[in-house]
C-alpha positions as CSV (number, residue, x, y, z in Angstrom):
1,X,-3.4,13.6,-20.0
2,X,-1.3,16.1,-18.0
3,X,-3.4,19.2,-19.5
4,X,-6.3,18.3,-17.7
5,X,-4.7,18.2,-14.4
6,X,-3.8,22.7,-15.2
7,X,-1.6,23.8,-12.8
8,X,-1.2,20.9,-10.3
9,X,0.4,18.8,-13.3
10,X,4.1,19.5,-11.4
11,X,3.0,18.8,-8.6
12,X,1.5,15.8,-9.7
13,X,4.8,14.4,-11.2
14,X,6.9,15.1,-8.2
15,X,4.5,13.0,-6.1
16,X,4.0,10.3,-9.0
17,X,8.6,9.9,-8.9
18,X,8.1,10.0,-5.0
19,X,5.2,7.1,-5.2
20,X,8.0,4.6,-7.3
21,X,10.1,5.6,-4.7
22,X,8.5,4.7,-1.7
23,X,7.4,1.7,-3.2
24,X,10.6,0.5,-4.2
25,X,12.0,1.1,-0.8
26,X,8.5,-1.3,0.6
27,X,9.2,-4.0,-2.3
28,X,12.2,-4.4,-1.0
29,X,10.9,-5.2,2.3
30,X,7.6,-7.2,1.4
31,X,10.7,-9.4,-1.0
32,X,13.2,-10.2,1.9
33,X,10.7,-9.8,5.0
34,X,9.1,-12.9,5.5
35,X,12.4,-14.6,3.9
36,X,14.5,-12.5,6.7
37,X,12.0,-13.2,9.3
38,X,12.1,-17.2,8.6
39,X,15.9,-16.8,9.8
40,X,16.1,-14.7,12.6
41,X,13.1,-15.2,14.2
42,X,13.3,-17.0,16.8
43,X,10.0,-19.6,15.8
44,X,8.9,-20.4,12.3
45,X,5.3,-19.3,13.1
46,X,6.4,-15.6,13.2
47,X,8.6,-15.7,9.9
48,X,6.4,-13.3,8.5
49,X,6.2,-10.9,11.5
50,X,8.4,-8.3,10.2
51,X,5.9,-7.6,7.2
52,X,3.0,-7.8,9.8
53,X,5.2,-5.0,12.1
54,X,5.7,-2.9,8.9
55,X,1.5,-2.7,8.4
56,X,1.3,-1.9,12.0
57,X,3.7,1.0,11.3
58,X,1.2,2.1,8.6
59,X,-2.0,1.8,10.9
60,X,-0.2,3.4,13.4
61,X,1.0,6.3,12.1
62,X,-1.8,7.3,9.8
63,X,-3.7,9.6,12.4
64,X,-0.7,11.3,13.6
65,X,0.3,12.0,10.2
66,X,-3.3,13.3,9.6
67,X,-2.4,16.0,12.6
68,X,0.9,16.6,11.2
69,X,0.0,17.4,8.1
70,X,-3.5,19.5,9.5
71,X,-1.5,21.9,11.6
72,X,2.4,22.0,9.9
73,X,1.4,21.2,6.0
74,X,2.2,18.3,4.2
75,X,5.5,19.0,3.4
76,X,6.0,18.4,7.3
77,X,4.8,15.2,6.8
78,X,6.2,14.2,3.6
79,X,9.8,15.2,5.4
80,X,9.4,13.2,8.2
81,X,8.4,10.3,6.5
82,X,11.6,10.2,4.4
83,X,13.5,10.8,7.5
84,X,12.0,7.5,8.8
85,X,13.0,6.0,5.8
86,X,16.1,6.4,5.7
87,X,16.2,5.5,9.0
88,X,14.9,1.8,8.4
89,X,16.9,1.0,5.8
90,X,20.0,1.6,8.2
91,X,18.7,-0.2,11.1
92,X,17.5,-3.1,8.5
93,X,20.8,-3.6,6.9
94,X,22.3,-3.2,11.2
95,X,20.1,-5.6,12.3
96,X,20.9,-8.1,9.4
97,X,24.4,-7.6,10.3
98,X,24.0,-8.3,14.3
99,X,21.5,-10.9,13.5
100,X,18.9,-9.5,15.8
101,X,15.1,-10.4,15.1
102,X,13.9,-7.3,17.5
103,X,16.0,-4.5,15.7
104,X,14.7,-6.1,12.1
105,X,11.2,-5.9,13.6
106,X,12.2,-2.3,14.6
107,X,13.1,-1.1,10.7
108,X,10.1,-2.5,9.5
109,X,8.1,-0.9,11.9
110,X,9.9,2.8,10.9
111,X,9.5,1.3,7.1
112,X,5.6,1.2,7.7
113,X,5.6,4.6,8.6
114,X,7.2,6.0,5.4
115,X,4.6,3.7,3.4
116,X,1.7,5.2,5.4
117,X,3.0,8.7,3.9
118,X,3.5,7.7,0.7
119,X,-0.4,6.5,0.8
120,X,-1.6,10.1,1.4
121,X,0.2,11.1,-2.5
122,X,-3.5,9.8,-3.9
123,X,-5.2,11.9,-2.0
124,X,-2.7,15.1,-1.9
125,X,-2.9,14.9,-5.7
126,X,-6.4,14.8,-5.7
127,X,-6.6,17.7,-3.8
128,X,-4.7,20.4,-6.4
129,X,-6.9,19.5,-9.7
130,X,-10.2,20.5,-10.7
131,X,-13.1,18.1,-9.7
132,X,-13.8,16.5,-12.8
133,X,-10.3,15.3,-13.2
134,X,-9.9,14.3,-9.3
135,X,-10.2,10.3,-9.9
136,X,-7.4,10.5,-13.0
137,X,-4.9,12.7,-10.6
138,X,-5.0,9.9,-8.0
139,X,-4.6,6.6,-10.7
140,X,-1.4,8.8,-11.9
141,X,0.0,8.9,-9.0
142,X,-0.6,5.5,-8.1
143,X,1.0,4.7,-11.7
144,X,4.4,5.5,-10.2
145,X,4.4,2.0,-8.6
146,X,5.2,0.4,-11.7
147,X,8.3,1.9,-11.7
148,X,8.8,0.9,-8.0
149,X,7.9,-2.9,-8.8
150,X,10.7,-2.8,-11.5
151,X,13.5,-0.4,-9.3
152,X,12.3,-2.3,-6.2
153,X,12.5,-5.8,-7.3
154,X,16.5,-5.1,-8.9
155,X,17.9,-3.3,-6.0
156,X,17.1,-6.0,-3.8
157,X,18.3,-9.3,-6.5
158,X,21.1,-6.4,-7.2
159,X,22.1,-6.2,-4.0
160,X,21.3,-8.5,-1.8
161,X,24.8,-9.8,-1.9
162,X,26.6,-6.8,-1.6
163,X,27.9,-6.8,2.0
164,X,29.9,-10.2,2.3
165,X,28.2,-12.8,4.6
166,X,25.0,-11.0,5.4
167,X,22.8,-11.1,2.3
168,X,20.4,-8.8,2.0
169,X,22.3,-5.8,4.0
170,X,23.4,-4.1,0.9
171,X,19.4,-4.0,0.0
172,X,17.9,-2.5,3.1
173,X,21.3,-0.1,2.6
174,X,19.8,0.6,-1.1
175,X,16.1,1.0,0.4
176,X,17.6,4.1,2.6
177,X,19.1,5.9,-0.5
178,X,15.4,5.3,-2.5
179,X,13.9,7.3,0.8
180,X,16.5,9.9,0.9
181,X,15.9,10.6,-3.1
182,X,11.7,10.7,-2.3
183,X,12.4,13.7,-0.1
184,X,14.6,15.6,-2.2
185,X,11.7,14.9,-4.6
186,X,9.3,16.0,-2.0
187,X,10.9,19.2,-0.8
188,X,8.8,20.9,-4.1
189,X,5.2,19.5,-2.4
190,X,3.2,20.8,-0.1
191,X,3.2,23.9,1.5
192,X,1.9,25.5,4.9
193,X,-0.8,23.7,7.4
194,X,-4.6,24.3,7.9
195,X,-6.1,27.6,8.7
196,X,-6.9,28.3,11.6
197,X,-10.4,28.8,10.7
198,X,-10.5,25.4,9.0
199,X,-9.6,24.0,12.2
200,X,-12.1,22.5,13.9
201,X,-14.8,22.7,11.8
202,X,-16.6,20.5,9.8
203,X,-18.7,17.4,11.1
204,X,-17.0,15.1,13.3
205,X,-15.2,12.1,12.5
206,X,-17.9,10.3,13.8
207,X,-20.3,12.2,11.7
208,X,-18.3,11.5,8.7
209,X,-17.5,7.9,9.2
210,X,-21.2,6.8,9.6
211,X,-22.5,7.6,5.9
212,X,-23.0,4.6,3.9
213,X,-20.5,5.4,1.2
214,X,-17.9,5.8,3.6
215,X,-18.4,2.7,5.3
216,X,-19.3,0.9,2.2
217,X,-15.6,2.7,0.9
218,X,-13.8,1.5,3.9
219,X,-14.6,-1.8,4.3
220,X,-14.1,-2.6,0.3
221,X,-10.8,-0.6,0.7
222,X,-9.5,-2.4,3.8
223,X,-10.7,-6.3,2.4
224,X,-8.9,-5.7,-0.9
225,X,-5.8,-4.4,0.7
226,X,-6.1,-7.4,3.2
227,X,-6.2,-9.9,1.0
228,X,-3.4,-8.3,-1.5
229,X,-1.0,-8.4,1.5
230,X,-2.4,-11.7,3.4
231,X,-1.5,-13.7,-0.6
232,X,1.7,-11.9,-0.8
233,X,3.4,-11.9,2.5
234,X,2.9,-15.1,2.1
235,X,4.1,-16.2,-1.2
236,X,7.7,-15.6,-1.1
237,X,7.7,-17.6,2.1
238,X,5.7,-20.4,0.3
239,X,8.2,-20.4,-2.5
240,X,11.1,-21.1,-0.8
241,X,9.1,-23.8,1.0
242,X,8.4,-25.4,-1.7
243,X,11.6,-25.4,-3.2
244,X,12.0,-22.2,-5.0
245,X,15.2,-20.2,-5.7
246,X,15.1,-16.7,-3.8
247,X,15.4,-15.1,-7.4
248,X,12.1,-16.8,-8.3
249,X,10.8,-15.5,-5.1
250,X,12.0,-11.7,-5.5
251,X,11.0,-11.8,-9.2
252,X,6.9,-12.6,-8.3
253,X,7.2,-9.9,-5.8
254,X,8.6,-7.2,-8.6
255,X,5.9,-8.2,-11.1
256,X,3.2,-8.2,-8.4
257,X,4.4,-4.5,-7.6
258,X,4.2,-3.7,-11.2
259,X,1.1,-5.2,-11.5
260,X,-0.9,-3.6,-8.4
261,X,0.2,-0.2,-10.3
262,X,0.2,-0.5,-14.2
263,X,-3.5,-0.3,-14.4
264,X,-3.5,3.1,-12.5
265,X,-2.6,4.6,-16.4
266,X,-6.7,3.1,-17.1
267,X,-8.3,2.8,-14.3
268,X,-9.2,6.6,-13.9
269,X,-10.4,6.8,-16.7
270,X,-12.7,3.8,-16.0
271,X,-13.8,5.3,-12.7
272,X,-15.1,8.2,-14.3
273,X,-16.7,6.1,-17.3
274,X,-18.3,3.7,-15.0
275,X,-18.2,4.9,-12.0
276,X,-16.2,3.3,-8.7
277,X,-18.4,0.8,-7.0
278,X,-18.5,-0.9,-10.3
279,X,-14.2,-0.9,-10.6
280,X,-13.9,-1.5,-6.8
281,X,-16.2,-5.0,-7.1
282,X,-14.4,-5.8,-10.4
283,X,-11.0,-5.8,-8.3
284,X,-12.9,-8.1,-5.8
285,X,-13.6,-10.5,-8.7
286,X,-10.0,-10.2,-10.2
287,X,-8.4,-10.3,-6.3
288,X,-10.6,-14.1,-6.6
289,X,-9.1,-15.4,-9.8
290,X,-5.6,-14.5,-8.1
291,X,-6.5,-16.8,-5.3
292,X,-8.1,-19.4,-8.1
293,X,-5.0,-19.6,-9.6
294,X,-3.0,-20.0,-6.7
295,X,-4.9,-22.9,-5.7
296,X,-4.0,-24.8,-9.0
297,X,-0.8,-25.5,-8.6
298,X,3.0,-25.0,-6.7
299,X,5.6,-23.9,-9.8
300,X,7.2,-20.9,-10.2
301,X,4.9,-19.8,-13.2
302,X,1.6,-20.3,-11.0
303,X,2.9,-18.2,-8.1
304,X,4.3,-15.6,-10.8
305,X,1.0,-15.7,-12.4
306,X,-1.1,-15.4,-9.2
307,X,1.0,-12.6,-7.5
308,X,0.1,-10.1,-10.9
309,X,-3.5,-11.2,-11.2
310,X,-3.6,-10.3,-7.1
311,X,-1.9,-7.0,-7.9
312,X,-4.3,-5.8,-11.0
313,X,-7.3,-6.7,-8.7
314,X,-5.7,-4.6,-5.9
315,X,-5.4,-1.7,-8.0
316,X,-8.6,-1.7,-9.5
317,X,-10.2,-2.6,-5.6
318,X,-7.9,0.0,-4.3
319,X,-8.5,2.9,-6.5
320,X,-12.4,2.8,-6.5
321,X,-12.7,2.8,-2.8
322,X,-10.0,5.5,-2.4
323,X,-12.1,7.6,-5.2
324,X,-15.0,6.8,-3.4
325,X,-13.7,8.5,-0.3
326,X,-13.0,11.3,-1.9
327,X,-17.2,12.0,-2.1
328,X,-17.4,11.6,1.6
329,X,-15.7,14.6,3.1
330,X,-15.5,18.8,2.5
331,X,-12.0,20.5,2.3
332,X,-12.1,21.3,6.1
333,X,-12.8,17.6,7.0
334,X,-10.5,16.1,4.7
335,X,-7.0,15.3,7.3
336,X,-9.3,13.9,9.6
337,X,-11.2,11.5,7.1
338,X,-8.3,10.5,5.0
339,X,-6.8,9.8,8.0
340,X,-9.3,7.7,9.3
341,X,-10.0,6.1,6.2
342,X,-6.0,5.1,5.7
343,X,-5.9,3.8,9.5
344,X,-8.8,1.4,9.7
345,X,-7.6,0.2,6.2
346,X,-3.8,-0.4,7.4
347,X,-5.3,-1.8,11.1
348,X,-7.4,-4.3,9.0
349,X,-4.5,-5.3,7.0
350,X,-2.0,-5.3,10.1
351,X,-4.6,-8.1,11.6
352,X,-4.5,-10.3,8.8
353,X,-0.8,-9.7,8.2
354,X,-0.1,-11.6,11.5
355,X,-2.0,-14.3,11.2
356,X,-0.8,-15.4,7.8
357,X,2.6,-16.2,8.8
358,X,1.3,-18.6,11.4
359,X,-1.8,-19.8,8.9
360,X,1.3,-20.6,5.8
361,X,3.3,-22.8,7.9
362,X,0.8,-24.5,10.0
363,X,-1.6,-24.9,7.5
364,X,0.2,-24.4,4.3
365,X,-0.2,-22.1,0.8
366,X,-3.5,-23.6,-0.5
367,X,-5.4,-23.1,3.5
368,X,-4.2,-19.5,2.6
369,X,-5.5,-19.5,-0.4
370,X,-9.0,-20.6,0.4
371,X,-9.3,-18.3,3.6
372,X,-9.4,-15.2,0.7
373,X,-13.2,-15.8,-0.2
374,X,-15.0,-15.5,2.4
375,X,-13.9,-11.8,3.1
376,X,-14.2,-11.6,-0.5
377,X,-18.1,-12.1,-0.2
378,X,-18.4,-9.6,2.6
379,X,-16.8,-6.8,0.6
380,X,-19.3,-7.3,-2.5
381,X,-21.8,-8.0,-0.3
382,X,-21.6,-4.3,0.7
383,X,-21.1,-2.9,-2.2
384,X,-24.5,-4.8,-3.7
385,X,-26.2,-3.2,-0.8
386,X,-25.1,0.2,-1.3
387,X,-25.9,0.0,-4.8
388,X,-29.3,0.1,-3.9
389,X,-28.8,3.6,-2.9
390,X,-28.4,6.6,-5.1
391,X,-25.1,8.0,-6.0
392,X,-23.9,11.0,-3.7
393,X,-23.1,14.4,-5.4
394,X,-19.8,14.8,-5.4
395,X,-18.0,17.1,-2.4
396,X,-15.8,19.0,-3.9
397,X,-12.2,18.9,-2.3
């Protein structure tokens, strides 16, 4: 597969190593966040705050990343990024030690940041291969998640008991060496900003953002991610509520990681075969049965089982509305709608994030469960409207 990607296939694998990466260093987080959260917190209702801070790291620092990368390159951003990584894992495994519920809140926040830069890869891959071969480049990257669901999921069981008396430290101290090797592997990506003629040309973002496939793109992209995170910062949580060992808990969450990426080594291929409206609405379908089967019962095995359903259905959601984006924007206007496509995505997702800490213990797992369809409907919905509409030529990127 790596022939048809010419001379952007090394490129390609540095940012597919960095993607498992900066995944493992956020499974570690979505694993132990709520969990964390449940015990310093100073409420039960905002156990899973921490997770909901680490999405509003990602909303928040999408546009400014944009910029950075616009006018400095993206190997600006990409070193940044790692920086904040780093960074969090510190002040998690600090704040676990002090016991304070702010400072947690705070590495979560710097954690969401180094996600949000991980999520431009797709797109940066995308972006150095010819256009026929654009929607494989961004499943491959993308693929280097299932390496982060598996690397992710044993650091944190691995060492979550490394530092006597405060479980978990050693794990946010392993998150910061994941981010620290993701820039090394970065310092071969990217290169210089913008030109200045680029800059500032193009439509506006306001332009850009009202064609129908781009909002079409957006709101499929930001309900899919929504409901991936809403099921699964809340089913750890739900596990040990309902009497499951923390090693059943962290074991979902790596299998859900491996799932939301495995089916990046097909679903490129698919996109191009069938096209992505059909792949985005068949991870809205799959993103239902994960709720289904979540509603059918409490055990370990129905959790486990939901959790990678809810992960495939991401991934398929995810990738098609991502691709579809890619056919809504010209080289000069690509920052600026990435950027915006990224931070109404991670905003959406942010929303629901806080709400289904309070939702899981006020309500409980199956309340969760049920609240999934009815954004589910909206987001196919759209699509089934757009599908009216003939397919856009593609802009080449």
């Amino acid at each position: 597969m790596m022939s048809i990607f010419g001379d952007g296939r090394t490129v390609i694998w540095r940012l597919t190593v960095a993607q498992a990466l900066v995944g493992a260093h956020s499974t570690t987080i979505f694993a132990t966040g709520a969990v964390l959260g449940a015990k310093l917190a100073p409420q039960p209702a905002l156990a899973t705050l921490p997770v909901s801070v680490m999405m509003a790291g990602m909303a928040g620092s999408t546009l400014p990343a944009g910029v950075l990368a616009e006018r400095f390159g993206r190997r600006a951003a990409f070193m940044v990024g790692a920086m904040l990584g780093i960074l969090s894992g510190l002040l998690g495994a600090y704040a676990i030690m002090v016991q304070s519920f702010a400072l947690f809140c705070m590495a979560t926040l710097l954690a969401g940041a180094f996600a949000a830069i991980g999520m431009t890869f797709r797109f940066v891959a995308a972006e150095c291969v010819p256009a026929n071969a654009k929607p494989r480049a961004l499943a491959t990257v993308l693929a280097g998640g299932v390496a982060s669901g598996l690397l992710g999921g044993e650091l944190a069981t691995a060492t979550m008991n490394a530092v006597p008396a405060h479980q978990f430290a050693g794990s946010y101290l392993a998150a910061s060496a994941t981010a620290l090797a993701a820039g090394v592997m970065l310092l071969g990506v990217g290169g210089k900003g913008a030109a200045s003629t680029e800059r500032g040309q193009g439509r506006t973002i306001t332009q850009i953002m009202g064609q129908p496939l781009f909002l079409v793109a957006v709101t499929t992209g930001a309900i899919i991610y929504l409901l991936m995170n809403f099921l699964m910062t809340s089913a750890p949580l739900a596990m040990r509520m309902h009497g499951l060992a923390q090693h059943h808990a962290n074991t979902a969450v790596q299998w859900h990681v491996v799932a939301m990426f495995a089916p990046s080594f097909v679903v490129g291929w698919l996109i191009s075969r069938f096209g992505a409206r059909w792949i985005t609405a068949s991870g809205l379908v799959i993103t239902g049965l994960a709720a289904i089967i979540g509603l059918a019962g409490e055990t370990h095995m129905h959790f486990l089982l939901c959790l990678i359903v809810l992960g495939i259905g991401w991934n398929f959601g995810f990738a098609g509305s991502s691709s579809m984006i890619l056919d809504t924007h010209r080289p000069e206007e690509r920052a600026r709608a990435q950027s915006a496509n990224d931070f109404i995505v991670f905003g959406t997702v942010m929303i629901g994030s806080f709400l289904s800490g309070g939702v899981l213990t006020t309500y409980g797992w199956y309340v969760v469960c049920w609240l999934t369809f009815p954004p589910l409907v909206i987001a196919l919905a759209a699509l089934a409207l757009f599908q009216q509409a003939p397919a856009p030529q593609r802009v080449r990127v």
